[in-house]
N, C-alpha and C positions, 0 to 999 in steps of 0.2 A: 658654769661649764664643768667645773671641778667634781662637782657632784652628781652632775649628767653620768660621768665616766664613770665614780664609784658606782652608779646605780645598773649602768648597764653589765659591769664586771658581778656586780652581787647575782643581776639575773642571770650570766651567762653559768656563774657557780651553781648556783640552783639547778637550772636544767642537767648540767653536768651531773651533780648529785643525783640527779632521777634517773641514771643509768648506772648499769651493775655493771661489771667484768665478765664478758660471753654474750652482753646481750648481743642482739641480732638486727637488722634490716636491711634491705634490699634496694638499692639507686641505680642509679645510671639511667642512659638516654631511652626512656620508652619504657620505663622501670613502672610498678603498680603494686599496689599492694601484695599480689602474689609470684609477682618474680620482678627478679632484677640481677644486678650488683649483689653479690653478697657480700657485706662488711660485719664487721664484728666491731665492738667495746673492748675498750682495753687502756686502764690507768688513765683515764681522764681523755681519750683520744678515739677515731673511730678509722679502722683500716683494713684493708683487703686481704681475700685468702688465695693462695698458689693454687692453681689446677693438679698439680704432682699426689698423685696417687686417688684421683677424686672419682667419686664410681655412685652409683646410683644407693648404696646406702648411706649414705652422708649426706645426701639430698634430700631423703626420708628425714633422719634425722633434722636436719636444721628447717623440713616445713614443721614435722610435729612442735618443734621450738616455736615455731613461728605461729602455734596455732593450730593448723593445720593437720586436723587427727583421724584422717590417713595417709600424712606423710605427701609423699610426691607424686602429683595427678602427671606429672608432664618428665619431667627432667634435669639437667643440667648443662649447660654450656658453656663448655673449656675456651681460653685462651682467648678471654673477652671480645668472644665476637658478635653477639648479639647487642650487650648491652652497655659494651667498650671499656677502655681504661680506667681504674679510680690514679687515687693521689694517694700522697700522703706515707704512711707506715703500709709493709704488707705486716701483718700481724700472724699469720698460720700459714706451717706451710705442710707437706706430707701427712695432712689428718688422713686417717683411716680408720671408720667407723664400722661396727658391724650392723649397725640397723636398730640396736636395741635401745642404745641412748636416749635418755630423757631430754640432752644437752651436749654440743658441740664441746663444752669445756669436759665433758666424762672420754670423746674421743682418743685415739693415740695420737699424739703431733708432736713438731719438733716443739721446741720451747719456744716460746714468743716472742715474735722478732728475730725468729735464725730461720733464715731462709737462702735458695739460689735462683732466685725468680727476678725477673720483673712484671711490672704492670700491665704487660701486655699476656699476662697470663694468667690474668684475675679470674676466677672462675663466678659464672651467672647460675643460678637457682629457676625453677619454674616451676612451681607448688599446683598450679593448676592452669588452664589455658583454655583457651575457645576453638569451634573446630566448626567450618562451613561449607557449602560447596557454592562456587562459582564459577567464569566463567562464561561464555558464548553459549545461549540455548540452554543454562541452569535451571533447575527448580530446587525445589526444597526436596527432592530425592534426587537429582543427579546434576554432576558438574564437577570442577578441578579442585581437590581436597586441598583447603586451607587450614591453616594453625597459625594463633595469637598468640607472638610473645614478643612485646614494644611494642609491631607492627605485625599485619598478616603478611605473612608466606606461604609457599609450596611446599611440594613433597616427591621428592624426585622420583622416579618411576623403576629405579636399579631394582631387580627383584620381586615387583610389582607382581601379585598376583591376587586370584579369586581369596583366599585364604585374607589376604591386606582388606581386601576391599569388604567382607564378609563384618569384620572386625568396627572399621570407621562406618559402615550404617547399621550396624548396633549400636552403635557411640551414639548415633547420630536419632537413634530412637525406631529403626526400621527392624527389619526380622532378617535381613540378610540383603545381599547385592546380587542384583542380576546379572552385572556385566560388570567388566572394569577396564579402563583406556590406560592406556601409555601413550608416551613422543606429543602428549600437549592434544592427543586427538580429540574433534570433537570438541574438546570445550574451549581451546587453543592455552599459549601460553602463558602464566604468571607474571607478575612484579614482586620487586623486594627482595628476602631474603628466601632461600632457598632450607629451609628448617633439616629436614629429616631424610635419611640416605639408607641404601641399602635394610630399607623394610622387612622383615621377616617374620611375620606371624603364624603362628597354629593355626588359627580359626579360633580359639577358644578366649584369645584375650578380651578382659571388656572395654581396652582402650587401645589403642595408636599407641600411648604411650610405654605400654606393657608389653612389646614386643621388640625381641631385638632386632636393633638397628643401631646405626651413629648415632654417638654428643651429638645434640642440636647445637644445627650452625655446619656443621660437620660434613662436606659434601664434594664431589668433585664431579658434579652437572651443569647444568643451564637448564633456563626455563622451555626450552625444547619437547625436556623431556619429562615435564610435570605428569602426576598420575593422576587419574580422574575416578569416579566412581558411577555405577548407574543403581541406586539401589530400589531392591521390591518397598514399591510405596506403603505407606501405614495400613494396615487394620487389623482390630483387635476386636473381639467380642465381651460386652461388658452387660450390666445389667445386676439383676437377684442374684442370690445362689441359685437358683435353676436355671440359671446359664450353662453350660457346658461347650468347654471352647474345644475339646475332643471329636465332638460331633457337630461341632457346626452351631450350636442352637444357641441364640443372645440378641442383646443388640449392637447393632453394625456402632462401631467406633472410628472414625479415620484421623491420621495425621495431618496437620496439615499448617505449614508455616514454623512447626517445631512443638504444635504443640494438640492434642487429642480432643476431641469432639464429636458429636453425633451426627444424626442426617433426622432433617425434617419428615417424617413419615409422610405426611400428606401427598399422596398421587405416587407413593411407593409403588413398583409394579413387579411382575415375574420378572420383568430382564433385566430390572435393573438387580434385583434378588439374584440373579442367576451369576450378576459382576459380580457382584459382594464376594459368593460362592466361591469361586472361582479365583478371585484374589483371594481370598482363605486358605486356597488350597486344595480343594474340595473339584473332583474333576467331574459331575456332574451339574445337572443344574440346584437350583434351591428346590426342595419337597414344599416347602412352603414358603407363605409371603404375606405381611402383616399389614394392611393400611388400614385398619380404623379397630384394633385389638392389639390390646399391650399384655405380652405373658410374660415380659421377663424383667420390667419395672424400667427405674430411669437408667438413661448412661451415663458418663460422666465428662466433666467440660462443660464448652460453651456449645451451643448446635452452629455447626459450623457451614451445614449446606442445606439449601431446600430444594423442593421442585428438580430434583434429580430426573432427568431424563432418558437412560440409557439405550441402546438400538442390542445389546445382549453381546456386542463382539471385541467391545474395550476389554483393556488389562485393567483397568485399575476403577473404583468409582472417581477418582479427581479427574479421568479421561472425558469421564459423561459431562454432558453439557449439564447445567445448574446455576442456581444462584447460590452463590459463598459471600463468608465475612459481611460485611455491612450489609449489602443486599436479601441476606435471611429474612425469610417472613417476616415480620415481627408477632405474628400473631401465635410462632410454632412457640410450645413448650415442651420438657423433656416428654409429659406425657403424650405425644406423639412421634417418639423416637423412634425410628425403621429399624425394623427386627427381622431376621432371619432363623429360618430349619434348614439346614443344608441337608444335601445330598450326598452322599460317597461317604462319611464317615462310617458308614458300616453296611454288612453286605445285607440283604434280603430285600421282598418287595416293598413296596410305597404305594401308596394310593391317594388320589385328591380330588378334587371336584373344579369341574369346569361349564364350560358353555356359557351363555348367556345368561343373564339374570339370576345368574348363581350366588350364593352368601354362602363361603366358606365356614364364616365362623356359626353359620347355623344349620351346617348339613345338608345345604340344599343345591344340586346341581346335577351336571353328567359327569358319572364316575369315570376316570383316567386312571390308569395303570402306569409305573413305569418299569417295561421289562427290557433285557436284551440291549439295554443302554438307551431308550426310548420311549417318550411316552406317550399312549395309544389308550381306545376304548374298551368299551364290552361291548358284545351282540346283545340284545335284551333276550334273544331264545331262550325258552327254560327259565327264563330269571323268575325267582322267587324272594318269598319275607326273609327264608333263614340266609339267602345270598347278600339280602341288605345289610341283615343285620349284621354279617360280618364287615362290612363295607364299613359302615357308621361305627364300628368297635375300633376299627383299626384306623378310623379319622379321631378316634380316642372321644367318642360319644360312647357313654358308658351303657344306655339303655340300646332295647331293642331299636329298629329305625320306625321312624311316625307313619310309614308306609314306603312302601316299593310300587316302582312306577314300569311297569312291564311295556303297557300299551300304549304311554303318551309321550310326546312330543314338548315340554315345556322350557327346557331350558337350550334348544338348540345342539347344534353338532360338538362331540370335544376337538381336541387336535391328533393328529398323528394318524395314524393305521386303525382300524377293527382287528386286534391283536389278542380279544380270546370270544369263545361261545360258546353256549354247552355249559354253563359255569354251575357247578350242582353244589352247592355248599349243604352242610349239616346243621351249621351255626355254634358250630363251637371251635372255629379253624381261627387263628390269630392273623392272619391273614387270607382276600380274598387268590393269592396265588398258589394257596395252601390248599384250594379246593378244586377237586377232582374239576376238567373242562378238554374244551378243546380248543387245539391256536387256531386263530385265522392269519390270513397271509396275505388279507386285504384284499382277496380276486374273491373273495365268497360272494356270489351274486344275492344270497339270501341276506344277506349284514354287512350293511353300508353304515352313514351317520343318522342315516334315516330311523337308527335302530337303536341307537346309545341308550346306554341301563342308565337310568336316572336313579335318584333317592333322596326323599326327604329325610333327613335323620332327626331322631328325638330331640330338639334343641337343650344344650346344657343349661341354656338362661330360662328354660322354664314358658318359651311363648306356647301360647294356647294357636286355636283356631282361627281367630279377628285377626291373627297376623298372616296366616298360611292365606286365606281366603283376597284377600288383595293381590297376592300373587298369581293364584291361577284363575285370577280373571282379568289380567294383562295384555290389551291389546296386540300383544306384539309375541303372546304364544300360542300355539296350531294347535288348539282343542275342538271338540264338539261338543255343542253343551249338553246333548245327554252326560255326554264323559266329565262332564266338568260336575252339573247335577250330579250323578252318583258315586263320585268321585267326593264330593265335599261331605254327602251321605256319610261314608264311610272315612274318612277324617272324623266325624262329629263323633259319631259312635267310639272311634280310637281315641278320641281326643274325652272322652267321657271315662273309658276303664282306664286310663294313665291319670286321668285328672289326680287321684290321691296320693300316689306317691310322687307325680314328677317334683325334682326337686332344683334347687341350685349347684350344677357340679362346679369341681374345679377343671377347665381343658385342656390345663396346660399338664396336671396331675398324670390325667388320663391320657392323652398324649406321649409324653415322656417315658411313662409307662410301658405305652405300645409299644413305641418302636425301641424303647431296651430290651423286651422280648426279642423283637426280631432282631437284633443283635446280635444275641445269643445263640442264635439257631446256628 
């Protein structure tokens, strides 16, 4: 038994010996690696420091001690009320750091062991902490703003403004808060401790913690008066460098559960493009919309939704119906990530292709316009080759168009108004609103949709004839077959003097190109 004793006193030396004078850690009830109790080492013994004169550099200080090499993500709290009483010796009392310290032992303090404190005035450390929204009716963008230190708590509402709330869904990985509640509204009242009081942020801080307010624990509320936040839900534009999140153009990224991911492209559509947009920022609809063509490569994360369904009048895509998390495809890869061209990033016209049986990404459909904040067709009156071929320049097809369809009928009505005619182009105008016409006002009895300017344009992928010719012999487009016979006549022959140099462009080149002209204008 004799030796039981010596043996546990040798180890208890030991351990002792493995600490220095100043070291550091953190206890008390609820305590964790990155806050607690703060105690100190000192002559074979471990004991508490006074709150007397303790202020947010001394906190810096003892997390960089701790590790912690930005110092203090959170705070500190006086007069141990977070994380309670110690025992023992207090050890420091009046430290007063300025922040530069490598070590609480470089600080000013009285001498060790002279103090006028008790235990009840231990001061708590919190090097870093967790922040959530909950709640009655939470998601992962809006609910009653919690904070982790022991346990979760609240944050009372004293001073509560857009400014607080702006701050915690940046923290919290969003771009800003739409709304923000006081008096517990909406998401109702908290449990536990009541953390943070008299809030005041800029806007510009990147934490809760960075902004003045009370020592946490510090408070003289109830949970009545919890603050809540509603913030603008995730999305980001990711992809290549020929992304450009200025203008809209990438792939669609959304938050979601706290953490970034893509959207299944498969059955992508305008409306649901048009939400994207819109949650972007972007107060028209999308210029474009990718479902089975990638211009801007993979995005990044896990694909976090498929089969997006949207009706075009949600705020947010997580509003649209979908399948999320487990239920994703499994068959989707990045490469089929949903891509957006937004609208509004810059001023001048747009042009795209619609109708039925239309393939954007090969030029082929009824030409749409969007002017006047709306998008509308062309009268085919007057339409000519050099009218196409600005049409097909400015869809960022670098050749002339494979032909202009004056007379026929094959891809169906676009949407919106007959909102120009008369369209007399040169063929050297960067745009078709660049070219001398005349508006219609949609009562022109001579141009209805019976009349929409169609155009093949030169495909950048280099298809010949065998592929055009399936099309316009589609049961389900209003030709005649004289029209359709010399109609394919003249394809052959077009598709004979292009045969030599058509080549493989890039579209997205050519594209990105265009509409930074019209940008510029």
């Amino acid at each position: 038994m004799e030796g039981y004793v010596k043996f546990l006193l040798l180890l208890c030396l030991g351990l002792a010996r493995g600490y220095n004078n100043y070291d550091l850690r953190l206890a008390g009830t609820g305590s964790t690696p990155s806050q607690g109790r703060l105690e100190v080492y000192y002559e074979g013994g471990w004991g508490t420091v006074c709150d007397d004169l303790w202020d947010q550099q001394n906190v810096d200080v003892v997390c960089r001690q701790l590790d912690y090499s930005n110092g203090a993500q959170g705070g500190y709290s006086p007069k141990a009320r977070i994380f309670g009483p110690g025992s023992g010796r207090i050890l420091l009392d009046d430290v007063s750091c300025t922040g530069e310290e490598s070590s609480i032992a470089d600080c000013p303090h009285k001498t060790v062991g002279t103090h006028n404190c008790r235990h009840s005035e231990d001061v708590g450390v919190i090097c870093t902490y967790e922040i959530r929204l909950a709640g009655t009716g939470s998601t992962s963008s809006q609910g009653r703003v919690e904070l982790y230190a022991g346990q979760w708590g609240t944050v009372c509402d004293d001073y509560w403004g857009q400014e607080d709330a702006d701050v915690v869904c940046r923290q919290l990985g969003f771009s800003g808060a739409l709304d923000y509640t006081i008096r517990a509204a909406t998401f109702g009242p908290g449990t536990g401790p009541i953390y943070l009081d008299n809030v005041r942020c800029t806007g510009t801080e990147t934490s809760i913690s960075k902004c003045r307010r009370n020592a946490w624990g510090i408070n003289d509320c109830q949970h009545r008066e919890d603050a809540g936040v509603v913030c603008i839900p995730g999305i980001r534009l990711g992809g290549s460098s020929k992304k450009n999140e200025t203008l809209g153009w990438g792939v669609v990224e959304i938050m979601s559960k706290g953490e970034w991911g893509t959207i299944c492209g498969a059955g992508w559509t305008q409306e649901d493009a048009n939400v994207a947009c819109r949650q972007l920022g972007f107060s028209g609809p999308a210029f474009y919309y990718f479902s089975d063509r990638k211009f801007f490569g993979a995005g990044s994360g896990d694909i976090l939704f498929s089969d997006v369904a949207c009706t075009g009048d949600e705020d947010s895509i997580i509003d649209c119906p979908s399948s999320s998390t487990v239920n994703v495809d499994p068959t989707c890869t990045h490469d089929q990530d949903a891509e957006v061209l937004c609208l509004g990033a810059y001023e001048g016209p747009v042009v795209r292709l619609g109708g039925s049986n239309s393939d954007e990404s090969k030029g082929w459909g009824t030409v749409e316009v969007y002017r006047n904040g709306e998008w509308g067709t062309i009268c085919n009156s007057g339409w000519t080759q050099e009218d196409a071929n600005v049409v097909c320049n400015q869809l960022g097809f670098p050749d002339d168009a494979f032909y202009n369809l004056p007379d026929y009928d094959f891809f169906g009505p676009g949407s919106g108004s007959v909102v120009l005619t008369e369209v007399a182009c040169t063929g050297d105008e960067s745009s078709v609103l660049d070219c001398p016409s005349s508006t219609a006002d949609g009562s022109n009895s001579q141009c209805d949709h019976d009349q929409d300017v169609e155009v093949l344009c030169t495909p950048a992928t280099g298809a010949r004839l065998n592929q055009l010719i399936p099309l316009l012999k589609k049961g389900d487009m209003k030709q005649q077959e004289e029209k359709t016979a010399d109609l394919e006549m003249q394809l052959r022959e077009a598709d004979e003097k292009k045969s030599a140099d058509l080549r493989e462009k890039d579209v997205v080149e050519a594209l990105v190109n265009l509409l930074s002209k019209l940008k510029q204008k």
